[in-house]
C-alpha positions as CSV (number, residue, x, y, z in Angstrom):
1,X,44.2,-169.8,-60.5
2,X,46.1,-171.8,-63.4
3,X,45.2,-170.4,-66.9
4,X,43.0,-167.8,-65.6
5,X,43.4,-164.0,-65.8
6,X,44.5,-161.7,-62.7
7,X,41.9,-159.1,-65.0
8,X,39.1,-161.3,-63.9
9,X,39.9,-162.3,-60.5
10,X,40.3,-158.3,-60.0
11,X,37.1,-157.6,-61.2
12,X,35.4,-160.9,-59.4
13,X,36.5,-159.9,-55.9
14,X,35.3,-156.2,-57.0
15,X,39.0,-154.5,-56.3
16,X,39.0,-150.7,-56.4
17,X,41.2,-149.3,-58.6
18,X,42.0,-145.7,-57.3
19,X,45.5,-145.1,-56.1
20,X,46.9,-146.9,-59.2
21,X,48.7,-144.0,-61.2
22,X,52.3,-144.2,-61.4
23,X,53.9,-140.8,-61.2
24,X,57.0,-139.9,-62.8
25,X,59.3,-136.9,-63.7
26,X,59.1,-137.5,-67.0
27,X,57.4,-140.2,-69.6
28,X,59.3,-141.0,-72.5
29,X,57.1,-142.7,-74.9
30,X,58.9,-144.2,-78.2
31,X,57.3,-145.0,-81.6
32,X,58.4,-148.9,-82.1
33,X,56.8,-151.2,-84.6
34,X,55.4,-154.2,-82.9
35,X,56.1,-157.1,-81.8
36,X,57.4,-156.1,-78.3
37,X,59.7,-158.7,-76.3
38,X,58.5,-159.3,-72.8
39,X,61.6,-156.9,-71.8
40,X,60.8,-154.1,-74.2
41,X,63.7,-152.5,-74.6
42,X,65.2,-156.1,-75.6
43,X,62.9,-155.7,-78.7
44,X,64.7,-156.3,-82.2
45,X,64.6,-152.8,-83.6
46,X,66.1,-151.2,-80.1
47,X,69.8,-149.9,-80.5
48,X,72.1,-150.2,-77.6
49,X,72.0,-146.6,-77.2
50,X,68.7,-146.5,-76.3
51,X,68.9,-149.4,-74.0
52,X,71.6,-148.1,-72.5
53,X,69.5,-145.0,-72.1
54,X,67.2,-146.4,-70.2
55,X,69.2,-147.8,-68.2
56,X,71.3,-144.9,-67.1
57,X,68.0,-143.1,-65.5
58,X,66.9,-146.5,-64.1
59,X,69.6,-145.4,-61.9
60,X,68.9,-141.5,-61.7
61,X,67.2,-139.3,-59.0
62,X,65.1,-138.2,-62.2
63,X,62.2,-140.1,-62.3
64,X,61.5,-141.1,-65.9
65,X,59.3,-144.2,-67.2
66,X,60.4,-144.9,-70.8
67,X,57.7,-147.1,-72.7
68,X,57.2,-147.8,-76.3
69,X,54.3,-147.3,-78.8
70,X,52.9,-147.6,-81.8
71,X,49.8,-147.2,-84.5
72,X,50.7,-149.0,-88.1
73,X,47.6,-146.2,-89.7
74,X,49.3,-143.0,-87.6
75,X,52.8,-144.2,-89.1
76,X,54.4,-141.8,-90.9
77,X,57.3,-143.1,-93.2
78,X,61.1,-142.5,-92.5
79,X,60.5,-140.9,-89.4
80,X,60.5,-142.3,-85.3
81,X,58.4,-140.0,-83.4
82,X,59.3,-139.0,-79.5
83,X,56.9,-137.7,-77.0
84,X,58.4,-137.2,-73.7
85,X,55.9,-135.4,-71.4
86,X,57.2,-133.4,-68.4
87,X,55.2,-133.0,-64.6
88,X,55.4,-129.5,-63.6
89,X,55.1,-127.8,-60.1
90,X,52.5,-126.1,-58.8
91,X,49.0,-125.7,-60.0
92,X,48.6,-127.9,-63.0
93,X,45.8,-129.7,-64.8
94,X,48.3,-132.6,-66.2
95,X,51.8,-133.0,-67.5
96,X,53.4,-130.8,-70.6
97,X,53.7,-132.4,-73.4
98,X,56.2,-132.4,-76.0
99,X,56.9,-134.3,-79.8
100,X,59.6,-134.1,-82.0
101,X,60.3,-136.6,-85.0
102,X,63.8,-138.4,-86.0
103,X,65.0,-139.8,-89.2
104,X,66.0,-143.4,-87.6
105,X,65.5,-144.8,-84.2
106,X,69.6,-144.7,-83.5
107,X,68.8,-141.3,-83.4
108,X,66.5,-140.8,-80.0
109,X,68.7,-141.5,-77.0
110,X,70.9,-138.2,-77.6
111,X,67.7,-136.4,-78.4
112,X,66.0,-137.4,-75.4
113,X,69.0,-137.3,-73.0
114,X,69.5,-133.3,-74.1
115,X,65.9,-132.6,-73.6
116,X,65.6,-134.4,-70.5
117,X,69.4,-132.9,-69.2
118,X,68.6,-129.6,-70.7
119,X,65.4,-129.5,-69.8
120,X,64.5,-127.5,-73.3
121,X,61.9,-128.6,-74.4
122,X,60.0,-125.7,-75.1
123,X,60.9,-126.0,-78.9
124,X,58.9,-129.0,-79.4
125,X,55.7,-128.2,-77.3
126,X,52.9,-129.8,-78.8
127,X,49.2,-127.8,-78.7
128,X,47.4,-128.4,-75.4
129,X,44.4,-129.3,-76.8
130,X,45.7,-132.8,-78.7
131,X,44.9,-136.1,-76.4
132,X,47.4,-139.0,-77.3
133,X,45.6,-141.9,-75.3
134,X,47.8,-144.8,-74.8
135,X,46.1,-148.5,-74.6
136,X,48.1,-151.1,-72.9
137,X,48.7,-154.1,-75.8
138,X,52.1,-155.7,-74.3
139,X,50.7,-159.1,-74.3
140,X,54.0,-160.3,-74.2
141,X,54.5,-159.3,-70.9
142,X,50.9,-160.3,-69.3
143,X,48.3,-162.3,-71.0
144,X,45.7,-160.5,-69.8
145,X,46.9,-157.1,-72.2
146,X,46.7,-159.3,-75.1
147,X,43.5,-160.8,-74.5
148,X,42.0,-157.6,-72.9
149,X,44.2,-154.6,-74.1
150,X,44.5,-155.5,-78.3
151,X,40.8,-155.5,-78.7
152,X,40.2,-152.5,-77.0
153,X,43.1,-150.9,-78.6
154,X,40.7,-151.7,-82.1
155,X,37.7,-150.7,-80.7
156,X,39.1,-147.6,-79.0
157,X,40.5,-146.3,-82.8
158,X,36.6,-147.2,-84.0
159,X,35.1,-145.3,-81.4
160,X,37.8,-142.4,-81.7
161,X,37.1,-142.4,-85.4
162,X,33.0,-142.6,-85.4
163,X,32.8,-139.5,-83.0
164,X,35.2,-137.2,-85.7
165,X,37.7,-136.2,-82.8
166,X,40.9,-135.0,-85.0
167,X,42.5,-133.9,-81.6
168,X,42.6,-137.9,-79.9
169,X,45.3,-140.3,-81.4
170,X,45.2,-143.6,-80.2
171,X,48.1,-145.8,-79.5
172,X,49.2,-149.1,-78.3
173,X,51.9,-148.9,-75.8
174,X,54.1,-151.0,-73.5
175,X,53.6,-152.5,-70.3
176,X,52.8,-149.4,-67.6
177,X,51.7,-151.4,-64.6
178,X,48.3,-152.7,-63.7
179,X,48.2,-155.1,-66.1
180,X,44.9,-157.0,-63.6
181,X,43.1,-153.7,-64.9
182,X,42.7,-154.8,-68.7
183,X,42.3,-152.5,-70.4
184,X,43.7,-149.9,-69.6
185,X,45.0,-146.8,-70.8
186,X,46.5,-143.5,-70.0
187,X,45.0,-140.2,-71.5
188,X,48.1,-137.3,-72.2
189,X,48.6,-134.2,-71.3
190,X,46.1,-134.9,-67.9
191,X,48.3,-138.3,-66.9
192,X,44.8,-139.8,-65.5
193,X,45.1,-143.4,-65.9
194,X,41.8,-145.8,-66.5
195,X,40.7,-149.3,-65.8
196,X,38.6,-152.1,-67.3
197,X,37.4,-149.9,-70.2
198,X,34.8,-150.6,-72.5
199,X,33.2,-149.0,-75.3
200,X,30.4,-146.8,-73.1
201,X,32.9,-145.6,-70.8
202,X,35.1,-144.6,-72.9
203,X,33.1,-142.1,-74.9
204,X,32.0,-140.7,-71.8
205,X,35.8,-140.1,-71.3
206,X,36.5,-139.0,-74.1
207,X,33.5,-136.5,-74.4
208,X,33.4,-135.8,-70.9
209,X,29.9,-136.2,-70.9
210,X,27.4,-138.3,-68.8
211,X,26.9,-139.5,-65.1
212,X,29.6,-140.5,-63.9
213,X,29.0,-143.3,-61.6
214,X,31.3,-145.2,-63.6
215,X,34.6,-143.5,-62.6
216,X,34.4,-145.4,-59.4
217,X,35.2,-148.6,-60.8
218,X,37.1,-147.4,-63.9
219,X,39.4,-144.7,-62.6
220,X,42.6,-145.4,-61.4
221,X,43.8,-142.0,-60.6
222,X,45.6,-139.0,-61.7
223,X,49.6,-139.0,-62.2
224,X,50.3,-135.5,-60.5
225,X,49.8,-136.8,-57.6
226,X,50.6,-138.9,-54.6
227,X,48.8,-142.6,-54.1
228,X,46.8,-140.8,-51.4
229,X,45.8,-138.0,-52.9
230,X,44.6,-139.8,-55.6
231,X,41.6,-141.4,-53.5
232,X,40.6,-138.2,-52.4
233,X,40.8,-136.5,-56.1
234,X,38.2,-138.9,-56.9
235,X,36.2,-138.1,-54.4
236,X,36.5,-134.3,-55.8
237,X,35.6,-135.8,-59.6
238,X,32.3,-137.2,-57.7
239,X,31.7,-133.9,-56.2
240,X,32.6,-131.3,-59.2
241,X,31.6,-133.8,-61.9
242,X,33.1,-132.9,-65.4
243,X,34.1,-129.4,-64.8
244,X,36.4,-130.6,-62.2
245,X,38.9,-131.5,-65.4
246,X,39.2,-128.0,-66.0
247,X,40.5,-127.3,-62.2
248,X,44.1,-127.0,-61.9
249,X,45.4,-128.8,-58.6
250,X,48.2,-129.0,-56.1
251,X,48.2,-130.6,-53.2
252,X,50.3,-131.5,-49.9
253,X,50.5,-134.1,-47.6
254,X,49.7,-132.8,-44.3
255,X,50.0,-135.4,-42.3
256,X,50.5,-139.1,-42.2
257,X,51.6,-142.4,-40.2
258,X,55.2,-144.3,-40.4
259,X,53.1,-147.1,-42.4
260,X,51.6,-144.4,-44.5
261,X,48.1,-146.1,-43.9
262,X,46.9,-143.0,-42.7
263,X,47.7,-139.9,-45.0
264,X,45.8,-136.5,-44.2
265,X,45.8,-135.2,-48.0
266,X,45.0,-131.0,-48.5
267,X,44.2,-130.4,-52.5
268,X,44.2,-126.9,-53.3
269,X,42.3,-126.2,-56.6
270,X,42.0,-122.8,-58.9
271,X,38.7,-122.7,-60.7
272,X,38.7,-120.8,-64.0
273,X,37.7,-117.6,-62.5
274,X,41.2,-117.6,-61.2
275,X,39.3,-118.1,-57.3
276,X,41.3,-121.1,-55.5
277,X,39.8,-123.3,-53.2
278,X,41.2,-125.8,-50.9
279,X,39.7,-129.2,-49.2
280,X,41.2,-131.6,-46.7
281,X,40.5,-134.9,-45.8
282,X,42.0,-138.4,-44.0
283,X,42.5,-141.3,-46.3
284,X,43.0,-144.2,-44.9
285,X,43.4,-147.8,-45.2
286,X,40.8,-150.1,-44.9
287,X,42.7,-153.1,-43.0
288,X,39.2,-155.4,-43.4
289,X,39.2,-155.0,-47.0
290,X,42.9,-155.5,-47.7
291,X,43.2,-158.2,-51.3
292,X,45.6,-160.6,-51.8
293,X,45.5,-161.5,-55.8
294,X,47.3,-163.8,-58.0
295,X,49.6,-162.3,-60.4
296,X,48.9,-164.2,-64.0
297,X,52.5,-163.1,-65.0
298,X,54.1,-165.6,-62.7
299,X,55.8,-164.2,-58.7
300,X,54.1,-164.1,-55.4
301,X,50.5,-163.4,-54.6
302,X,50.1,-159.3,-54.5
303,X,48.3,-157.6,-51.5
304,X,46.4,-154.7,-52.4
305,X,45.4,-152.2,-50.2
306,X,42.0,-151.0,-50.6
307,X,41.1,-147.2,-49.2
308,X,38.7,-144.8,-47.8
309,X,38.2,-141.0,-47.4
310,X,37.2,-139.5,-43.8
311,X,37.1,-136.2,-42.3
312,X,36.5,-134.4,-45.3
313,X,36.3,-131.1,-45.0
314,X,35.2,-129.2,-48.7
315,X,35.4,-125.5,-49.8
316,X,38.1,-124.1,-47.3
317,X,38.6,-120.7,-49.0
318,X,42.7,-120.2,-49.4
């Protein structure tokens, strides 16, 4: 697989891509003029405070993924804008989300380590209803973001542009994992995270609109929850269509193996009549369908579980 793509081998051998949502205590998303180093906190206009930042909660029990980002028409001048967006407990519908602004970049890491250590944030809570959808570019990192991620990233603005929505902003970002699903993005405050976009999908995300069929090959699942749980949320999507997004979810694990092939997943969701419902199912993985892929970034071939939902048991009444 020399000078090919790990996006197109994915999509050749017809990988699913549920189960593929990272899900952290906290994102920490940094405006940063490109160009990004591979490393991204090694960029040029980095200060060692924030490096060092990052570094400390590498090491912490707090979860936080720090990335950078960036739109050259959204810049505003003389100021470094922050969002850090927080994943509460309970019923939720996505992650809080929170912006502030700083007069130079030297300034972030003590802002962001007293919001994340004081955990108040409720000063610089940002209204529920603006989307920042963030586009994987980091071509630096794998090949396949430059070639499949920056023209997205253009087309995405277009799109965003053509259909008048003042509420979506559009950025590039860092590297966020699952780089063989070019392009791919992750829509804030929800934290769902999507695969192999293109211009027809996307407008059906972004309108919530449409059949959608699609979401089976472009959705690689929701950052509340557990890699599990995430198969099964689909399947929910499939059964609710749209108006599922306006559920809010928790779930449990109820049961699973030492392996964690087998994970019996309970989602409890409130509708907005306040009535909660609750659904339960086995999902497994499929050992015949298990992928092994080249990784177009260099390191060992990657084996990728694929999954499937049985036992499901819908509309338990909490």
């Amino acid at each position: 697989m020399l000078n090919s793509f790990c996006a197109l081998e994915s999509r050749y051998v017809g990988e699913d891509p549920i189960a593929n949502a990272e899900n952290f205590d906290f994102f920490v998303m940094i405006e940063c003029p490109t160009p990004w180093t591979q490393q991204a906190f090694n960029s040029k206009p980095i200060p060692d405070n924030l490096r060092n930042l990052v570094k400390e909660f590498g090491e912490s029990k707090t979860t936080v993924e720090f990335l950078l980002f960036y739109n050259e028409e959204l810049k505003q001048p003389d100021i470094t804008r922050v969002f850090i967006f927080h994943k509460p407990t309970g019923f939720t519908q996505g992650y809080s989300q929170y912006e502030f602004a700083v007069s130079d970049i030297n300034e972030v890491a003590p802002a962001v380590r007293k919001c994340l250590l004081d955990k108040n944030l409720e000063v610089y809570s940002l209204e529920s209803t603006t989307r920042n959808i963030f586009i994987c570019t980091h071509g630096s990192r794998d090949k396949c973001c430059a070639k499949f991620g920056n023209p997205f990233y253009c087309q995405a603005k277009t799109i965003v542009n053509n259909l008048g929505l003042n509420h979506v902003r559009i950025w590039q970002t860092t590297h966020f994992g699952g780089h063989r699903f070019a392009p791919t993005a992750i829509d804030f405050p929800d934290a769902r995270y999507y695969a192999r976009l293109d211009a027809e999908s996307f407008t059906a995300i972004l309108t919530r609109t449409g059949n959608l069929d699609f979401i089976k090959r472009v959705y690689r699942g929701w950052g509340i929850l557990s890699e599990a749980a995430q198969v099964l949320e689909r399947e929910m999507i499939l059964m609710y269509g749209w108006q599922w997004f306006n559920y809010k979810v928790a779930y449990q694990i109820i049961n699973q193996s030492d392996d964690d092939k087998f994970n019996r997943i309970e989602l409890s969701f409130m509708k907005q009549d306040g009535s909660v419902d609750i659904v339960q199912a086995d999902v497994l993985v499929n050992e015949n369908k298990t992928l092994y892929l080249n990784n177009c970034s260099g390191g060992e071939v990657e084996t990728i579980p694929q999954y499937y939902v049985e036992n499901l048991l819908t509309s338990v009444n909490a």
